[in-house]
C-alpha positions in Angstrom: 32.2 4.5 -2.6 31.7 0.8 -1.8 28.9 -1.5 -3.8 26.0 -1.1 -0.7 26.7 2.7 -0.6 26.1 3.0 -3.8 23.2 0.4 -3.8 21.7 2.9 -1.1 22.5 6.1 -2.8 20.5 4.7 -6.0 17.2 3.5 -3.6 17.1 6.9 -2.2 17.2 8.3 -5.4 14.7 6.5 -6.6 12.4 7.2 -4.0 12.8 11.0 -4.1 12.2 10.7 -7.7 9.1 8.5 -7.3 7.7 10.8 -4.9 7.9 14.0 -7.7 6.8 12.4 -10.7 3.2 11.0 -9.0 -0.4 12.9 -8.5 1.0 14.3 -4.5 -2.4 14.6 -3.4 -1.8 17.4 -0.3 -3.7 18.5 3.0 -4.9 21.6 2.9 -5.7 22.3 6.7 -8.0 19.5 7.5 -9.1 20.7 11.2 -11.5 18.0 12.1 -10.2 15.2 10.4 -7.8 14.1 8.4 -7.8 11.5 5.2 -6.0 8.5 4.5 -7.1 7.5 0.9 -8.3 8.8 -2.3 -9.5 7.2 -5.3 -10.4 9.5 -8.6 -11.9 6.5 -10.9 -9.8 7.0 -14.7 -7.3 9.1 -12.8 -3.2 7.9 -13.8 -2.1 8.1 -10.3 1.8 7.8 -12.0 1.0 11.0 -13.6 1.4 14.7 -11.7 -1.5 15.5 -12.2 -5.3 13.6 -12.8 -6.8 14.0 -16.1 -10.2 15.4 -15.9 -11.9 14.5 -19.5 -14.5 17.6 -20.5 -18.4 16.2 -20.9 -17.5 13.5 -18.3 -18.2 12.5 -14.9 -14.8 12.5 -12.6 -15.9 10.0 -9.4 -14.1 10.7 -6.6 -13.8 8.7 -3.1 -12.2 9.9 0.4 -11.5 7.6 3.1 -11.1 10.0 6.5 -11.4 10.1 10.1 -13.3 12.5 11.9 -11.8 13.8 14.8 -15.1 15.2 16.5 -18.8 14.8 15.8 -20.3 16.8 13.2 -24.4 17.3 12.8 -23.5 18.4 9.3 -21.5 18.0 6.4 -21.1 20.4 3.3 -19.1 19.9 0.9 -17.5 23.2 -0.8 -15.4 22.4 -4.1 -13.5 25.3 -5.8 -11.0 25.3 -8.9 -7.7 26.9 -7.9 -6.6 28.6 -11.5 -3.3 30.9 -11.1 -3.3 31.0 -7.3 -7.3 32.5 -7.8 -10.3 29.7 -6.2 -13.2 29.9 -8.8 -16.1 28.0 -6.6 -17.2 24.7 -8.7 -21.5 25.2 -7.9 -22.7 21.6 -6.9 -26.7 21.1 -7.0 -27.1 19.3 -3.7 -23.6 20.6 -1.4 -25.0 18.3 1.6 -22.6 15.4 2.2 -24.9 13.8 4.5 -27.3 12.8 1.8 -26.1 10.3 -1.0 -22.3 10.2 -0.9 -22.2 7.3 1.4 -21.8 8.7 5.2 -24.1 9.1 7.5 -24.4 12.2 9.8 -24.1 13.1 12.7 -20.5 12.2 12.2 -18.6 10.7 15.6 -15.4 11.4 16.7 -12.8 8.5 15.7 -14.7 6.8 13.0 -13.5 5.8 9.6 -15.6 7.2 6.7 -15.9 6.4 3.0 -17.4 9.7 1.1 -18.0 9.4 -2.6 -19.1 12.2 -5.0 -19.6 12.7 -9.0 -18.2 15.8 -10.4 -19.5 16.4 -13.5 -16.6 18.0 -15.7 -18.7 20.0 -18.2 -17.8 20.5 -21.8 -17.7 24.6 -21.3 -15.0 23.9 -19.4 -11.9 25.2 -21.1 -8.9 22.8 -21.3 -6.4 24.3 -18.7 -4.3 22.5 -15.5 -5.5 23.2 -12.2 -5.7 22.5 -8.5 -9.1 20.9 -7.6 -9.5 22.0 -3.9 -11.9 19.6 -2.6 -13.4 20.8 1.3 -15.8 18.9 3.4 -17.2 21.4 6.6 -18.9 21.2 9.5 -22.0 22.5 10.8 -19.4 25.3 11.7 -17.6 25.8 8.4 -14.6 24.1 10.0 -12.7 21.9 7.6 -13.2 18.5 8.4 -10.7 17.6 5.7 -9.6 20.1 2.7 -7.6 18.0 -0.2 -5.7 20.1 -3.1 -6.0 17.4 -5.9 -3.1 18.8 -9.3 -5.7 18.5 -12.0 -5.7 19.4 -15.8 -8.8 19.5 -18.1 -8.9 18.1 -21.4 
């Protein structure tokens, strides 16, 4: 094997192994939209999954495009613990009030949605996958994120 085969051998190495050991942040059948960033404020994205610290406040933002107009937006959050989805209740679900978009929604635009998530200390201290949904007036995913989480 000469030196650059090996050089390139060792680069794509490196990048498979990059891509396992980081949060992989995945699509979970975004229909309307589909998202292009993600920001968890504390979160180690080096780490496989983002640390969510009990009696805090885990602040999340989404940049996405919508793909068609939406009158509303929900959001629908659930905890996915051993394949089961245990629904996370938020007190105002209506992503068109406070979270930094503005509905009706058009088709094609970028939009920045932010949310608090408060991580209560009843919690109990287990690894998780945070599936974060936002719907339309429909129920139709605009974009569905699972985020690998773990409560401490």
């Amino acid at each position: 094997m000469s030196y650059n085969q090996r050089i390139l051998l060792a680069g794509c190495l490196f990048a498979l192994i990059s891509g396992l050991c980081g949060l992989d942040v995945q699509d979970c059948g975004s229909k309307a939209g589909k998202f292009s960033k993600i920001n968890i404020v504390g979160c180690d994205t080096s780490q496989s999954a983002c640390i969510l610290h009990r009696g805090t406040n885990a602040t999340i933002s989404i940049e996405f495009v919508s793909s068609g107009s939406a009158t509303a937006v929900n959001t629908v959050i659930h905890g996915i613990i051993n394949g089961i989805p245990v629904p996370f209740p938020l007190k105002n679900p209506d992503a068109c009030s406070n979270t930094g978009i503005n509905c009706p929604l058009k088709p094609d635009t970028t939009y920045e949605y932010q949310a608090i998530l408060p991580v209560q200390k009843v919690y109990p201290k287990i690894s998780l996958k945070v599936k974060w949904e936002l719907q339309n007036q429909d129920g139709v995913d605009i974009i569905c994120l699972l985020i690998p989480a773990k409560i401490a």
